[in-house]
BAZA-650794 format. One record per residue: residue number from 1; residue in three letters; x, y, z of N, C-alpha, C in turn. Coordinates in steps of 0.1 Angstrom, whole numbers. Example, Ala and Ser with C-alpha at 12.3 -4.5 7.8 and 13.67 -1.06 7.14 Angstrom:
BEGIN
+-----+--------+-------+-------+-------+-------+-------+-------+-------+-------+-------+
| num | residu |  n.px |  n.py |  n.pz | ca.px | ca.py | ca.pz |  c.px |  c.py |  c.pz |
+-----+--------+-------+-------+-------+-------+-------+-------+-------+-------+-------+
|   1 |    ala |   132 |   -57 |    78 |   123 |   -45 |    78 |   132 |   -33 |    78 |
|   2 |    ser |   128 |   -22 |    71 |   137 |   -11 |    71 |   129 |     0 |    79 |
+-----+--------+-------+-------+-------+-------+-------+-------+-------+-------+-------+
//
This chain:
BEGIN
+-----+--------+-------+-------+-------+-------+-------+-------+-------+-------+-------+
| num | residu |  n.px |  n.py |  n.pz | ca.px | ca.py | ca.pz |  c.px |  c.py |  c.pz |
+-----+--------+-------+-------+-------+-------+-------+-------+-------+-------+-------+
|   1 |    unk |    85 | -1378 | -1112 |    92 | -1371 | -1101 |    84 | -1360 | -1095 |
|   2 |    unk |    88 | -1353 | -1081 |    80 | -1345 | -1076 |    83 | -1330 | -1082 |
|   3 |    unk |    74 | -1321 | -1086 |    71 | -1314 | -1098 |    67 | -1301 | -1083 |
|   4 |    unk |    73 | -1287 | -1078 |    67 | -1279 | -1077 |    65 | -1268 | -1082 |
|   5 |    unk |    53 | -1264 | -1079 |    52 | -1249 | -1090 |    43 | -1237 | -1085 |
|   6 |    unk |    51 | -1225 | -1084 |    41 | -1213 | -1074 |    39 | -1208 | -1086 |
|   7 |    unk |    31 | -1203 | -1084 |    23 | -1189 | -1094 |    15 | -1177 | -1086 |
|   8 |    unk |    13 | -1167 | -1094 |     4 | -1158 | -1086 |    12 | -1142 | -1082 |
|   9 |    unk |    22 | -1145 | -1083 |    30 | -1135 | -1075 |    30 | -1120 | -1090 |
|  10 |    unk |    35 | -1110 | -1090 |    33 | -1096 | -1091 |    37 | -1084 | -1089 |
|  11 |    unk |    32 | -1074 | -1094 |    34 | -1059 | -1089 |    26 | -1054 | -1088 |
|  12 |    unk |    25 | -1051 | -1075 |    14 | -1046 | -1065 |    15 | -1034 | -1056 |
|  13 |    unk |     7 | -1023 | -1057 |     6 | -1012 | -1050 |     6 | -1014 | -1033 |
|  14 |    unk |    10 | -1008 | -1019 |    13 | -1010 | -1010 |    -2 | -1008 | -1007 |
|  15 |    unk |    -5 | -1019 |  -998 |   -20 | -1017 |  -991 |   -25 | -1027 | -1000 |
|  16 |    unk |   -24 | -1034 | -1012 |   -28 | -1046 | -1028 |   -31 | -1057 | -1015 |
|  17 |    unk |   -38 | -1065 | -1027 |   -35 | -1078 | -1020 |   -29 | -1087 | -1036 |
|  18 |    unk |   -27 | -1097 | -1030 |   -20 | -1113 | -1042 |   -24 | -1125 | -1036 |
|  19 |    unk |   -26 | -1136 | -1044 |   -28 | -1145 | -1040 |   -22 | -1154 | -1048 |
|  20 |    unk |   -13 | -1165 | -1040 |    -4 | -1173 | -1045 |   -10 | -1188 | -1044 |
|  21 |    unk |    -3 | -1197 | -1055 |   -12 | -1208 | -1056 |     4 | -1215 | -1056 |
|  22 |    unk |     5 | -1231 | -1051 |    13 | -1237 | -1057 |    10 | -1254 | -1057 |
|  23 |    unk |    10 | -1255 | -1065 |     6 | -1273 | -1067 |    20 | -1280 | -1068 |
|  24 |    unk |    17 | -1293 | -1063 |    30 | -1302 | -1064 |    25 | -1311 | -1072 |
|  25 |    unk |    30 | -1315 | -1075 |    27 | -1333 | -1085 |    39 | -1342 | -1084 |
|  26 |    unk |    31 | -1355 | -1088 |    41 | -1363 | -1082 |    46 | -1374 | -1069 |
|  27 |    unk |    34 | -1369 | -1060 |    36 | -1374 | -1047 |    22 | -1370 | -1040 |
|  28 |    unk |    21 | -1376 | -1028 |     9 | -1380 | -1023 |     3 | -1368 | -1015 |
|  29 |    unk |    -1 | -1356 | -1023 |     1 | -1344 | -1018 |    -5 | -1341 | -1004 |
|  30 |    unk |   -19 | -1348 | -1003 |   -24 | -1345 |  -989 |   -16 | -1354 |  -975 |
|  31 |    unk |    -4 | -1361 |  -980 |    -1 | -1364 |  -966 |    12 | -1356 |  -963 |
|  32 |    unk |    16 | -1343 |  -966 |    22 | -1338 |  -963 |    25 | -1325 |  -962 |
|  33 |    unk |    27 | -1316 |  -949 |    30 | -1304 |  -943 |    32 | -1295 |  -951 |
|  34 |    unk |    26 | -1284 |  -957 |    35 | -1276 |  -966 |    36 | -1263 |  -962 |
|  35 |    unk |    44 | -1255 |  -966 |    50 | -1242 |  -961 |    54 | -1232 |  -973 |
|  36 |    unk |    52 | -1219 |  -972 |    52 | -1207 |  -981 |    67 | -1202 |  -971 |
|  37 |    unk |    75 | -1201 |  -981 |    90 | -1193 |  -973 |    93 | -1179 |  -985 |
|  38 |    unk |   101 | -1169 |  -982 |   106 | -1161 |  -989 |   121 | -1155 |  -985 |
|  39 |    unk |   123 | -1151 |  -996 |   139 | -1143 |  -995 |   140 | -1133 | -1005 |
|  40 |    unk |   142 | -1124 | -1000 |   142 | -1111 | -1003 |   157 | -1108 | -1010 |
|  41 |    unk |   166 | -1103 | -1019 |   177 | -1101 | -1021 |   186 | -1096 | -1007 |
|  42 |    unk |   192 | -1101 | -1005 |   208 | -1098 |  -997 |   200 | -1103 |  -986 |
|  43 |    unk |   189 | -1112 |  -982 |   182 | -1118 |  -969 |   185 | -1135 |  -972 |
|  44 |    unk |   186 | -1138 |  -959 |   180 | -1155 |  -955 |   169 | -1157 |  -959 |
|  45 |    unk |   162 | -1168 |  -966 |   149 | -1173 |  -966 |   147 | -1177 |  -951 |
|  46 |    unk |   133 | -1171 |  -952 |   128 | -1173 |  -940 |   112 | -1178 |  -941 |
|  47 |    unk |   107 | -1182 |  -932 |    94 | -1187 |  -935 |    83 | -1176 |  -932 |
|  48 |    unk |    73 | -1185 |  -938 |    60 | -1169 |  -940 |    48 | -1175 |  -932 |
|  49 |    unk |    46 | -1191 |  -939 |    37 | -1196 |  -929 |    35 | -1212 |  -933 |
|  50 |    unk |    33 | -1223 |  -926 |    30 | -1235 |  -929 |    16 | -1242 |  -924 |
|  51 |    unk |    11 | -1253 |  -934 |     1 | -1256 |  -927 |     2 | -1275 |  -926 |
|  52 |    unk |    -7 | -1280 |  -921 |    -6 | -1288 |  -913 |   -13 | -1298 |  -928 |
|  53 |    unk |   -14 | -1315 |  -930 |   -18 | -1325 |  -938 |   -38 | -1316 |  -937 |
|  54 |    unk |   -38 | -1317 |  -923 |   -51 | -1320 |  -930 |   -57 | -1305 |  -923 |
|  55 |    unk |   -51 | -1291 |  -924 |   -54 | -1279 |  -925 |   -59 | -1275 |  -909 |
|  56 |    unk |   -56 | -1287 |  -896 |   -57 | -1283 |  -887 |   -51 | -1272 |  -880 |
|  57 |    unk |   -37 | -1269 |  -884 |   -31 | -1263 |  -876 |   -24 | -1251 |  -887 |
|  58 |    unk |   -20 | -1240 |  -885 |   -16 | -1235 |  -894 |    -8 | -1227 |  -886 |
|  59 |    unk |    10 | -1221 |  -887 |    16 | -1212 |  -882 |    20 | -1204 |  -892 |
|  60 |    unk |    19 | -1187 |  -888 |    24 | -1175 |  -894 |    35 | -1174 |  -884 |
|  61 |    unk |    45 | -1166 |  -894 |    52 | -1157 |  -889 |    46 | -1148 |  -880 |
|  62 |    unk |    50 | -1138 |  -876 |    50 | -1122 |  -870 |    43 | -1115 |  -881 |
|  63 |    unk |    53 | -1116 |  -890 |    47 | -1105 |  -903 |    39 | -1108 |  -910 |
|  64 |    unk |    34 | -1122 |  -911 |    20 | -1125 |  -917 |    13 | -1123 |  -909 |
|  65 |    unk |    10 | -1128 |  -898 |    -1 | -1131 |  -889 |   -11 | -1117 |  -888 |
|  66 |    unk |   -25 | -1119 |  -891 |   -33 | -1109 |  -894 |   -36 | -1104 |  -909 |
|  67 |    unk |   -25 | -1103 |  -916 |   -22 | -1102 |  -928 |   -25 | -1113 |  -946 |
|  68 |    unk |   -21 | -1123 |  -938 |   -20 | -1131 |  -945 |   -24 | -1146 |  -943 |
|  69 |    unk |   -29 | -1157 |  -954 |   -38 | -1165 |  -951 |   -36 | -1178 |  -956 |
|  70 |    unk |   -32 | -1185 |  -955 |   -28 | -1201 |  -963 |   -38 | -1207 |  -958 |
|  71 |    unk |   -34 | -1216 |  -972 |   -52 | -1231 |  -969 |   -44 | -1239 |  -983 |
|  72 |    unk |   -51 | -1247 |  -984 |   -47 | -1257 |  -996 |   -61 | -1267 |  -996 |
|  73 |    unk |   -59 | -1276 | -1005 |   -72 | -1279 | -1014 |   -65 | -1293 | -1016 |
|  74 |    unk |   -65 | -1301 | -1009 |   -58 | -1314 | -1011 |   -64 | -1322 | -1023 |
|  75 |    unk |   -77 | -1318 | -1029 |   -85 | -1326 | -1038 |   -75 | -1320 | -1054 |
|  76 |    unk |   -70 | -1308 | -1051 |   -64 | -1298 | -1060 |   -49 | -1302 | -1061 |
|  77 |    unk |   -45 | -1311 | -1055 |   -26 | -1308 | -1047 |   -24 | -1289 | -1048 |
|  78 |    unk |   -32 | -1286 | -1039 |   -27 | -1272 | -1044 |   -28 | -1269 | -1032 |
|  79 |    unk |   -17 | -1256 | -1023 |   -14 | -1251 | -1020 |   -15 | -1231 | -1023 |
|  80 |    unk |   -23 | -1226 | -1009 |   -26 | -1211 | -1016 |   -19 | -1204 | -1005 |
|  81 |    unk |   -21 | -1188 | -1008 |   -15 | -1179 |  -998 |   -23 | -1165 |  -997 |
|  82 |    unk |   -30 | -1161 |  -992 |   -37 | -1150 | -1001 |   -33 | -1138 |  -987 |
|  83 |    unk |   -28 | -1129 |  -995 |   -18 | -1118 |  -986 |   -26 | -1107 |  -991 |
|  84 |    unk |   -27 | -1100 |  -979 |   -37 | -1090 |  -978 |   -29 | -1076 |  -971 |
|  85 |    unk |   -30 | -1065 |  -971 |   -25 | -1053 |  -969 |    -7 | -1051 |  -972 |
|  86 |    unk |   -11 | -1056 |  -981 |    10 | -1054 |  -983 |    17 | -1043 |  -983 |
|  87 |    unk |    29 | -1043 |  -978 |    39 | -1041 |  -978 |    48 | -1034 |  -981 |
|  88 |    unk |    56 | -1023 |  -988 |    70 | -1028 |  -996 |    81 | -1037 |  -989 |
|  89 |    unk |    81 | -1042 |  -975 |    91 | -1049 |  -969 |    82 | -1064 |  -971 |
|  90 |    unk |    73 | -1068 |  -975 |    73 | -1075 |  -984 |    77 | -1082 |  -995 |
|  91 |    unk |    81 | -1075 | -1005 |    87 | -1075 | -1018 |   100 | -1087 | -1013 |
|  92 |    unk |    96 | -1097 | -1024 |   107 | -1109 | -1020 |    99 | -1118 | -1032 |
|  93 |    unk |   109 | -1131 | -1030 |   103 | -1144 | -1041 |   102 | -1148 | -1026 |
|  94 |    unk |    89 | -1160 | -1034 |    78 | -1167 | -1025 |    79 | -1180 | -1028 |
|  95 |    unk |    82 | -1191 | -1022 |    82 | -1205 | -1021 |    78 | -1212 | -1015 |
|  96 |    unk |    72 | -1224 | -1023 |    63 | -1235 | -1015 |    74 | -1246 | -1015 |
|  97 |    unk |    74 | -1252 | -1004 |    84 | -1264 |  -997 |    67 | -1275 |  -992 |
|  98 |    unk |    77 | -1289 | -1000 |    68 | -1295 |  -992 |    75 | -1305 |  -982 |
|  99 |    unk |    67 | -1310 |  -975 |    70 | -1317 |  -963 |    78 | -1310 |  -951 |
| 100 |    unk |    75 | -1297 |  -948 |    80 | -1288 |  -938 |    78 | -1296 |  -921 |
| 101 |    unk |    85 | -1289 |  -916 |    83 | -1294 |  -897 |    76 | -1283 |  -892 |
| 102 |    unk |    70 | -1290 |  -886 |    57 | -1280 |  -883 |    57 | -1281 |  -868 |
| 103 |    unk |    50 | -1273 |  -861 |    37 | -1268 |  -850 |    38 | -1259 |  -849 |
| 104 |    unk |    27 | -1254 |  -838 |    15 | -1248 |  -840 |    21 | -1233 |  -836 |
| 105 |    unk |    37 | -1233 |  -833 |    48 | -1223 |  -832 |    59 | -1223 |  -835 |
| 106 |    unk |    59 | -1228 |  -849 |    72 | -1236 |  -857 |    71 | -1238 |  -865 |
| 107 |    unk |    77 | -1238 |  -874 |    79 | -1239 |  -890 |    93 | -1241 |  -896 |
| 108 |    unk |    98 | -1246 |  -901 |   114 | -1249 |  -905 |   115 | -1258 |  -923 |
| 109 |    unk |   125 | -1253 |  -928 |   120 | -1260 |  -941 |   139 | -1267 |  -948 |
| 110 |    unk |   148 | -1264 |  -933 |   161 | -1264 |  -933 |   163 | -1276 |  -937 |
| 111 |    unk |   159 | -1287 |  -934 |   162 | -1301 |  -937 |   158 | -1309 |  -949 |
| 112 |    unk |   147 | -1297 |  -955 |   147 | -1306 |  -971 |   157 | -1301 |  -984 |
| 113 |    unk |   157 | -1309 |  -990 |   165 | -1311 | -1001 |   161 | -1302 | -1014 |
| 114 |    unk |   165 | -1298 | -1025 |   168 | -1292 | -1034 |   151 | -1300 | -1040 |
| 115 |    unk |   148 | -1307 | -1044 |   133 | -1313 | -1051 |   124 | -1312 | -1044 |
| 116 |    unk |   125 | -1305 | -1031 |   111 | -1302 | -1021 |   105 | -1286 | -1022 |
| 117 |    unk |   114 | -1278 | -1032 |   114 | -1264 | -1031 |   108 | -1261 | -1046 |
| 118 |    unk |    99 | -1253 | -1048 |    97 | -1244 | -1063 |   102 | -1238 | -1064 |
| 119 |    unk |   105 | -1232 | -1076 |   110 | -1226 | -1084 |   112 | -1208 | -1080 |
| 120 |    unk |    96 | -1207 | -1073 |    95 | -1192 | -1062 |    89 | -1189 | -1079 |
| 121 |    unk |    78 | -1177 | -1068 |    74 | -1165 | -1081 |    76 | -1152 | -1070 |
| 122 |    unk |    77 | -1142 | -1079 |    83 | -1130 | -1074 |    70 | -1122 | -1075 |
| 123 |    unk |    69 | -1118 | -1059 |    63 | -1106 | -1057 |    67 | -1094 | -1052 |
| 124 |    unk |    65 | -1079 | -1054 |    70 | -1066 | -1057 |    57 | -1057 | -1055 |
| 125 |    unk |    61 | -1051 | -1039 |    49 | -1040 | -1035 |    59 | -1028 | -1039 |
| 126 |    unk |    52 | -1019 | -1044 |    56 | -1007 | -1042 |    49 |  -995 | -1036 |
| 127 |    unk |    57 |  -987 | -1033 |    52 |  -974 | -1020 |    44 |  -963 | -1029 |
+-----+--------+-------+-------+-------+-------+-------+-------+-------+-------+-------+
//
């Protein structure tokens, strides 16, 4: 069955960086879109950034963009995130979804099901 799993996440001083890793197993990992979302307590998950099968296209949010950096390693099924000048309005759990809707000003992860989401690892900037 499809198996996902983030790791990486922390407590980290404001201006830190982290890097998040998430592998899937189970399914045919390079043919499909994947995306890093978060939700912060008393927030909507929202998305952070998604990238494209074969790493052509990649959209950030607002608040990543500059900041922060996905790529994946399809030989790996892995999936990364490496966030750079943080935050405390960062501070949230972080989730890898696979098979997200994508372009190249779009990202949505609304339409998948409960077995397309990890488990989230929690990351925590403080000021």
């Amino acid at each position: 069955q499809v198996q996902v799993v983030e790791s990486g996440g922390g407590l980290v001083q404001a201006g830190g960086s982290l890097k998040l890793s998430c592998t899937a197993s189970g399914l045919s990992f390079r043919t499909y879109a994947m995306g890093w979302f978060r939700q912060a307590p008393g927030n909507r998950r929202e998305v952070v950034s998604c990238i494209t099968r074969d790493s052509a296209i990649i959209y950030y949010s607002l608040s990543a963009k500059g900041r922060f950096t996905a790529s994946r390693d399809n030989a790996k099924n892995t999936l990364y995130l490496q966030m750079n000048s943080l935050k405390p309005e960062d501070t949230a759990t972080y989730f890898c979804a696979v098979n997200v809707a994508m372009a190249a000003d779009y990202c949505s992860g609304a339409h998948l099901d409960a077995k397309s989401w990890g488990q989230g690892t929690q990351v925590t900037v403080s000021s």
